[in-house]
C-alpha positions as CSV (number, residue, x, y, z in Angstrom):
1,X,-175.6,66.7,-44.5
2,X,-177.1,70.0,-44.8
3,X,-175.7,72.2,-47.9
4,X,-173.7,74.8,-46.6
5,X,-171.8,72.0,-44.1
6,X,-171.1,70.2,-47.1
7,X,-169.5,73.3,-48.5
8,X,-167.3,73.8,-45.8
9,X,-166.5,70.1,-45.3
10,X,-165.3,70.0,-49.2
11,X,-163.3,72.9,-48.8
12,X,-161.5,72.1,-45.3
13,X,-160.6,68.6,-47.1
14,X,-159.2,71.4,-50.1
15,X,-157.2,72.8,-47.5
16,X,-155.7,69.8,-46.2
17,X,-154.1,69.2,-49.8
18,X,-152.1,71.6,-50.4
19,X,-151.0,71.1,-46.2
20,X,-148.2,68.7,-45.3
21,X,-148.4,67.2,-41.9
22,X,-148.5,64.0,-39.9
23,X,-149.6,62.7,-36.5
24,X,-149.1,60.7,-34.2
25,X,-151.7,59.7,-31.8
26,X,-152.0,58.2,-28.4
27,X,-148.1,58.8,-27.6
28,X,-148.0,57.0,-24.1
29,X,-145.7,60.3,-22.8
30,X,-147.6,62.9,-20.4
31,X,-147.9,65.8,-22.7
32,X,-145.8,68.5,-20.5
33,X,-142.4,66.2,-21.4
34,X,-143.8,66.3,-24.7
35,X,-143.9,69.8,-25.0
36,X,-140.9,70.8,-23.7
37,X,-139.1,69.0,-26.1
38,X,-141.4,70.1,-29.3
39,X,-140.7,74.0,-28.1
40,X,-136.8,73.2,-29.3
41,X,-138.0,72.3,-32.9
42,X,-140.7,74.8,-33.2
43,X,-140.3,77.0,-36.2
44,X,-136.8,75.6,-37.1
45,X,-135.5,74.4,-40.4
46,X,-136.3,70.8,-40.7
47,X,-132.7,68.7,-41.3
48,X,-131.8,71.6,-38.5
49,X,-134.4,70.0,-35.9
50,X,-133.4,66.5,-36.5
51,X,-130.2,66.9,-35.2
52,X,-131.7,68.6,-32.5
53,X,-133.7,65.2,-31.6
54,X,-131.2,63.0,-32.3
55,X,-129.0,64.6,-29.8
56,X,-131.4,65.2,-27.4
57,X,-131.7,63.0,-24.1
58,X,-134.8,62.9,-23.7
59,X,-137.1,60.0,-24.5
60,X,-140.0,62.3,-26.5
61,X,-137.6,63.2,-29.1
62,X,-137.0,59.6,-30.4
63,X,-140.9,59.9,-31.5
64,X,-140.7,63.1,-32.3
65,X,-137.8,62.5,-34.8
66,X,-139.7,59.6,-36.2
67,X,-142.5,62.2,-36.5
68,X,-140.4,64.7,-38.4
69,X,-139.3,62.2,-40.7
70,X,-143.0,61.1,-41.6
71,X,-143.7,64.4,-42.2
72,X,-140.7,65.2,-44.4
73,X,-141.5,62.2,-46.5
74,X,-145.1,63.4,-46.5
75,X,-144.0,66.8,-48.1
76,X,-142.2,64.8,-50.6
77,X,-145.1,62.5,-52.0
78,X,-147.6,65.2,-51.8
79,X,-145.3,68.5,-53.4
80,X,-143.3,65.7,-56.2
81,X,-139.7,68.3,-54.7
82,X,-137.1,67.2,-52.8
83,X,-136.8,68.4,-49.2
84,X,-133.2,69.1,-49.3
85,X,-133.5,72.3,-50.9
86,X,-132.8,74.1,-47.4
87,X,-136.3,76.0,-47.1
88,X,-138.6,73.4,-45.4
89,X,-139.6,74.4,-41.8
90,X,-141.9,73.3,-38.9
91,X,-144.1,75.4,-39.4
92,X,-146.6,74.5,-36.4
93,X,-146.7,72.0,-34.0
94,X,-148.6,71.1,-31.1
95,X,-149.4,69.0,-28.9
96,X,-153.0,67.8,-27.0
97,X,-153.6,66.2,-24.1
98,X,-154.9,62.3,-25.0
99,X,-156.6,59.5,-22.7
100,X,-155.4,59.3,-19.2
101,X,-155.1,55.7,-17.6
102,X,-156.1,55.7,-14.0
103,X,-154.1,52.7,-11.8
104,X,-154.1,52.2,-8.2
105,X,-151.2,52.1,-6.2
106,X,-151.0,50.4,-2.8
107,X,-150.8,53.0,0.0
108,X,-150.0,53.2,3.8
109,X,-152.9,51.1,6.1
110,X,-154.7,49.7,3.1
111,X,-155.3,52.7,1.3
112,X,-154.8,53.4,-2.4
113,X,-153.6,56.5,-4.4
114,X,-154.4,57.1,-8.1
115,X,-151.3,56.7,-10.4
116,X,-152.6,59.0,-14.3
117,X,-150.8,57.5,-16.9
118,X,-150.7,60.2,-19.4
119,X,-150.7,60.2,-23.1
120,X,-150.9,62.6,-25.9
121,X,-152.1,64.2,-29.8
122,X,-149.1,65.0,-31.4
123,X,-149.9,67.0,-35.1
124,X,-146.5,68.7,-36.9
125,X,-146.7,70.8,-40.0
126,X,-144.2,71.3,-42.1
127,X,-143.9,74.1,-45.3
128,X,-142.2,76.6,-46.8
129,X,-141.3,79.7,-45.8
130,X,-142.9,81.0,-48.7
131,X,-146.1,79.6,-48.2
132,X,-145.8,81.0,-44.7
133,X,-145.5,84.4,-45.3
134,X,-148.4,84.8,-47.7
135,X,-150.5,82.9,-45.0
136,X,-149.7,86.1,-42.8
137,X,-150.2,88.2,-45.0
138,X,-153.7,87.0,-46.1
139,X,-154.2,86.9,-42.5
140,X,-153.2,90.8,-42.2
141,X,-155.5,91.3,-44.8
142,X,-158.6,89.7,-43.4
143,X,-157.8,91.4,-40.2
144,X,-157.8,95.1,-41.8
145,X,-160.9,94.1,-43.5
């Protein structure tokens, strides 16, 4: 590995330290169910979204919630604070497109349609709001610069 990559390798894996996150990978849900129910969370206090998933009807949320909660415990082992203060947020999540499975199904005078089974990339952040402003303001910064 060339210098400079190394450079940039070492500091992205810097980064990721002082980030709190978790994913989940390969979710066997087509992503656009996915999303719909991640846009409900996005942004929101973290004990606040929880109840938002447990209540929810739809099927995504139960991994979702499991996702939250892997995250929160995440924060906790990395940062050494509690997470019931009150000021941990999602801070970003989103979610990618995966592997599609491609199955036959049996069609009118021995034809066949495709069936894609869908699956997706699932990555939540979580942090505080703190952290979150001075993010946007460093970003404001570079920007004027």
């Amino acid at each position: 590995m060339g210098s400079r990559k190394k450079i940039k390798a070492d500091k992205r894996k810097e980064d990721r330290k002082n980030q709190y996150f978790a994913v989940l990978r390969n979710c066997p849900t087509s992503p656009r169910k996915m999303r719909t129910v991640a846009d409900l969370i996005r942004g929101k206090e973290v004990y606040a979204a929880l109840n938002i998933l447990k209540f929810n009807a739809k099927h995504p949320s139960v991994r979702l919630e499991k996702l939250l909660t892997s995250a929160i415990h995440n924060y906790e082992a990395k940062s050494g604070q509690r997470a019931d203060a009150g000021n941990l947020y999602v801070t970003e999540l989103f979610v990618d497109g995966a592997i599609t499975l491609k199955r036959m199904l049996p069609a009118p005078q021995g034809r066949a349609y495709r069936m894609r089974k869908r699956s997706n990339h699932v990555t939540l952040y979580v942090g505080t709001m703190e952290e979150k402003q001075e993010e946007t303001k460093q970003e404001t910064q570079e920007v004027q610069q």
